[in-house]
N, C-alpha and C positions, 0 to 999 in steps of 0.2 A: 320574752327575751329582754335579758337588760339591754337598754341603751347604750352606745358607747361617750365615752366623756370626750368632753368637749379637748383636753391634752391630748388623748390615744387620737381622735379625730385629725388632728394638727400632725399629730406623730406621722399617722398613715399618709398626711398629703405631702410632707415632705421628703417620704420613701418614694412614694411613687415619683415625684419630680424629678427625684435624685436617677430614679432608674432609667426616665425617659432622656434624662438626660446623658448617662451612659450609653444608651441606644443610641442614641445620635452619632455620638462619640466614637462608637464601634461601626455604627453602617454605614455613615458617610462617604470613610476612606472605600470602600466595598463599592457601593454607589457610584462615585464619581471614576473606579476603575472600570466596572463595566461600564459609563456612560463615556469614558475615554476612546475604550477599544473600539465603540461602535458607532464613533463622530467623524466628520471630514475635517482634515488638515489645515484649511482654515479657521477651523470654530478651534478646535485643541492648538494650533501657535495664538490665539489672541487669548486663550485664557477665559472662553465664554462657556465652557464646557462643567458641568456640577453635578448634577445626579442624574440628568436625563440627556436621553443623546442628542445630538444635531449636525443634520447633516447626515443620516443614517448612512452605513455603509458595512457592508460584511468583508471590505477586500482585507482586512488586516488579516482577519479567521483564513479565509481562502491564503495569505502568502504564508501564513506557521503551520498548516496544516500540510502544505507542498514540502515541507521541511522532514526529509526524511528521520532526522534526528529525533525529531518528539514522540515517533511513533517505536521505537527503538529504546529513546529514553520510559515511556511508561509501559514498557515490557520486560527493563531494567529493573525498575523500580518496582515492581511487582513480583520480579523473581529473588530483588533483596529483600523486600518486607515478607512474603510470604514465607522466605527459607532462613531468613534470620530471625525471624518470630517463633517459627518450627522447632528449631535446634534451641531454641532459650527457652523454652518451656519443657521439651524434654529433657535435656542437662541442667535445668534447675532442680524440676524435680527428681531427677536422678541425684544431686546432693544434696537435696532438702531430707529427705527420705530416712538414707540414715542416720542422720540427727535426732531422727526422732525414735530410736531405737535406746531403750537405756543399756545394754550391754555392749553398744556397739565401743570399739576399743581406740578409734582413732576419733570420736566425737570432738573430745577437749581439743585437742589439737585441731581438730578444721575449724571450728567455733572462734579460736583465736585469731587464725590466720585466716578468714574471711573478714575477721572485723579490723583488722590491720588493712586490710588491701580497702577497707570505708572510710580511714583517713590518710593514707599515702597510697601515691601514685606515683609511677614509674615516669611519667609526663612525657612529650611528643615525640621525641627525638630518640630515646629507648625504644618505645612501643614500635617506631620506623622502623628502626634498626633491627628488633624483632622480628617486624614482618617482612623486611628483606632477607633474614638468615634462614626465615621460615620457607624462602620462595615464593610468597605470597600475595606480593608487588603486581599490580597491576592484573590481576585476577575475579575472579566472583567470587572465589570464597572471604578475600580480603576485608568484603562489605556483608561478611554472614558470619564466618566465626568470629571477631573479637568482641563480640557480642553474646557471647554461649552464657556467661556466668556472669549475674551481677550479684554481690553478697546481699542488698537490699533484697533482693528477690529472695533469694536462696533464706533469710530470715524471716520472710511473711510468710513464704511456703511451708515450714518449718512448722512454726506458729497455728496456718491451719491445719494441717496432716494431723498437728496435736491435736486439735479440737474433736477430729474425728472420734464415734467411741470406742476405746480398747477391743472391749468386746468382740467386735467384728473381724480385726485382726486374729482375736485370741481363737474364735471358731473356727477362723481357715486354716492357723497353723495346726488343730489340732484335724481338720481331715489332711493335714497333709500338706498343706501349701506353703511353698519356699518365699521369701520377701519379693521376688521379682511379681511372684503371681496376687501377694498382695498389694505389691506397688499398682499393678495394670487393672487388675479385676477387681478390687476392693475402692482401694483410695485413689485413682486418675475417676475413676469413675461420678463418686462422690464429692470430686473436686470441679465440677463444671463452673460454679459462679468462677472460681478464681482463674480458673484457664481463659474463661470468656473473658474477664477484667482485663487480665495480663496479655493477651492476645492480642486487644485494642489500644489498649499503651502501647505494646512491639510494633505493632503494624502503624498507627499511626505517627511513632518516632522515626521509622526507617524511612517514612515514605518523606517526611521534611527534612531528613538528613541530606547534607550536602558536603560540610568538611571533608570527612572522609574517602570519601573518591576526590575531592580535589589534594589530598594529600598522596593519596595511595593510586589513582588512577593516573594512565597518560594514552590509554586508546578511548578515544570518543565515543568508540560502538559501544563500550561498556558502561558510557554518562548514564546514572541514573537523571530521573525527570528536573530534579530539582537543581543538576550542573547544565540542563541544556537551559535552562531559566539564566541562570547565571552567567550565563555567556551570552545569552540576548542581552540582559539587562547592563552590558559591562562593555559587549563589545559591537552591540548592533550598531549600525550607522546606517545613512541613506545610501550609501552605495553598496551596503552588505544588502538591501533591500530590494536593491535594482538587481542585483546578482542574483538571490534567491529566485527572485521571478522571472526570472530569464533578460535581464537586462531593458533600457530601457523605465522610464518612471511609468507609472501607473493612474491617469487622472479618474478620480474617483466621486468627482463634485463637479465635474465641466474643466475645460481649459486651463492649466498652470494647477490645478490642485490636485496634489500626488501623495503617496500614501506617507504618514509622517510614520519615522519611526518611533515616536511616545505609544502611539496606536498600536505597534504591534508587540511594543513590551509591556502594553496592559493586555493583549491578548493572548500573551503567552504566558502571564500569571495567574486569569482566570482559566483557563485551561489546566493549569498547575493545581489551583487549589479545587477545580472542578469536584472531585472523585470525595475529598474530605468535608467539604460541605454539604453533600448527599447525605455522607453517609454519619458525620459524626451527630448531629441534632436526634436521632436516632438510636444513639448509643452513649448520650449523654448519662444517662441514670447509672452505667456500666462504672463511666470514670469517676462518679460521685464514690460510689461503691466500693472503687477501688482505691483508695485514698486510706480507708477503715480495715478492708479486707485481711485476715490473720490479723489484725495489730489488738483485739483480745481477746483473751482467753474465757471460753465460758460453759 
């Protein structure tokens, strides 16, 4: 085996330098949040608090968890991700589809006006006003249909469906099969990588989405996870804390040291990000994948 040279040697050491020192860079803020949530309130007001806890104490976990709200919110947030995901992968490929048809008669026409709606938008105050005329204000579906079609998608799907080989299509139309049976039994079939790709894009955007219920929502029961975050982080104080827990402070470290509310708004953002940090390192090769996915043809 040749050696490597003494340049590539140099090269590799100051890749790696470089990396560990984006590690840092990315686990630190991580670090010093859980070592926040799980300190007493004197070590987090004096600022002695970095990556490791002091002062251990679980009462922040114990007063978010009493909060009816989070439990509510991540039953939200799983009914928007999971049914907003649902509905954009089957009406994508339901107009991906016939695009890929060459006698289909309105193809030009959608092709156009997909790719017009990829550089203008309607912008906030239309789309509102949409979804007030729609009745749709303050609702679930609000945080699941405007999400049905995006023309980027509707263009990679396209793109694979082509890939697939004619052939297959040409044998089922000739026993007999109409486009729906070869949309479902032919190509959703053979189209697994890309549903799996897109599926974790859907799921993983909806579950960090928050604008859109603070636009479109005003009943609390329907906060997804990531607006009851946002109302900790925005409106917690210590007397919202004393109220949460049934009034009264809470000494957590001996006499006069009570729960800080910095504590419980780093406990309710690892809670927040709990679910996605399971699961995304996991499915990381998924979203590399998907980046490429239909963009060529071959």
């Amino acid at each position: 085996m040749k050696k490597a040279s003494l340049g590539s040697r140099i090269f590799d050491a100051i890749n790696l330098l470089i990396m560990l020192f984006i590690l840092v860079v990315v686990l630190y803020p991580i670090l010093n949040i859980i070592a926040t949530s799980l300190s007493g309130t004197r070590y987090i007001s004096s600022g002695s608090v970095t990556i490791w806890p002091k002062g251990f104490n679980l009462e922040a976990y114990t007063t978010v968890f009493n909060d009816p709200y989070i439990f509510k919110g991540y039953l939200n947030s799983i009914i928007y991700a999971v049914g907003s995901t649902g509905i954009m992968l089957l009406f994508t490929a339901l107009m991906a589809y016939p695009l890929t048809i060459p006698g289909f008669a309105g193809k030009k026409f959608l092709t156009i006006f997909l790719m017009i709606t990829m550089f203008f938008g309607g912008g906030l105050i239309p789309t509102y006003l949409l979804m007030r005329g729609l009745n749709l204000l303050d609702t679930v579906w609000v945080m699941i249909l405007p999400g049905a079609i995006s023309a980027y998608n509707v263009f990679l799907f396209r793109t694979f469906f082509l890939n697939i080989p004619a052939e297959l299509k040409d044998s089922a139309y000739i026993d007999g099969a109409n486009d729906l049976v070869v949309l479902f039994k032919i190509i959703l079939p053979l189209s697994k990588a890309l549903f799996a790709t897109f599926a974790l894009f859907g799921l993983v955007g909806s579950w960090n989405g928050w604008f859109e219920a603070l636009i479109y929502l005003r009943d609390q029961d329907k906060y997804p996870l990531q607006m009851v975050l946002r109302n900790y982080l925005f409106t917690l104080d210590a007397t919202a804390i004393q109220g949460r827990i049934g009034g009264g402070s809470v000494a957590v470290n001996g006499p006069g040291d009570t729960l800080d509310p910095k504590a419980v708004r780093m406990s309710v953002i690892i809670i927040t990000m709990f679910p996605i940090m399971c699961i995304y390192p996991f499915f990381q090769k998924h979203f590399t994948k998907g980046i490429f996915v239909g963009s060529i043809k071959g």
